[in-house]
C-alpha positions in Angstrom: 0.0 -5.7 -32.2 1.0 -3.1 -34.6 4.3 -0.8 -33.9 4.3 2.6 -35.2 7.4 4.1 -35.8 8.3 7.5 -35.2 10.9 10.1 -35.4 11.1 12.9 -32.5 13.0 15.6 -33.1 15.4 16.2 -29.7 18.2 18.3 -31.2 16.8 21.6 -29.0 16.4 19.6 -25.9 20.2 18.0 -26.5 21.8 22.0 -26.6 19.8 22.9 -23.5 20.5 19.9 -21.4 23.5 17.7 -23.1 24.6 14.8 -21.0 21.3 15.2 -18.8 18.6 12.4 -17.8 15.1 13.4 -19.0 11.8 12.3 -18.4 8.9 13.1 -21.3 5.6 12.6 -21.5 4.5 9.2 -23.7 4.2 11.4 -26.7 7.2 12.7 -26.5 6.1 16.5 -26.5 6.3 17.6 -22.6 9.3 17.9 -21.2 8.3 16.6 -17.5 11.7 16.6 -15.4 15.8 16.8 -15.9 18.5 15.8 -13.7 22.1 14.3 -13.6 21.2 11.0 -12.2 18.2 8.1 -13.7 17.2 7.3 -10.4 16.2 11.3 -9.1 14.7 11.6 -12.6 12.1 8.7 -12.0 11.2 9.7 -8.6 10.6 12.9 -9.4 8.8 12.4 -12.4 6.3 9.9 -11.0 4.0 9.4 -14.0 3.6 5.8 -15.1 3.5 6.3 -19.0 6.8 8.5 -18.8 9.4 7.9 -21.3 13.0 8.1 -19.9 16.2 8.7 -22.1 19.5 10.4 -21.7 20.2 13.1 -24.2 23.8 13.5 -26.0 25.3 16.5 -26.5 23.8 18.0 -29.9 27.0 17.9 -31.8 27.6 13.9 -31.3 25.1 11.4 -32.5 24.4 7.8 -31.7 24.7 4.3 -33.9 23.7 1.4 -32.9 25.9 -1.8 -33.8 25.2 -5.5 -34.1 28.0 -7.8 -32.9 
């Protein structure tokens, strides 16, 4: 199975909800639901190919480490 790797562009979803639970649709273009909490996000969101994340504030970023 071949994984294709892609970069999505979040930066205008990050300054309208920073610090917010969001639920996408699998191509990561559709903005489906927001809320505070992972749980109310899934429930309401109800779509099986939904991809789930929680968006930083636009002015902080994310790196992963290794330990």
């Amino acid at each position: 199975m071949e994984v294709k790797k892609r970069n999505y562009d979040l930066r205008e979803l990050s300054k309208k909800h920073p610090n917010k639970w969001v639920a996408l649709s699998s191509d990561h273009r559709n903005l489906i639901v927001v809320g505070d909490k992972l749980k109310d996000v899934v429930l309401k969101a109800k779509k099986k190919d939904a991809v789930f994340l929680k968006l930083l504030p636009s002015d902080s970023f994310y790196m992963p480490g290794t330990m």
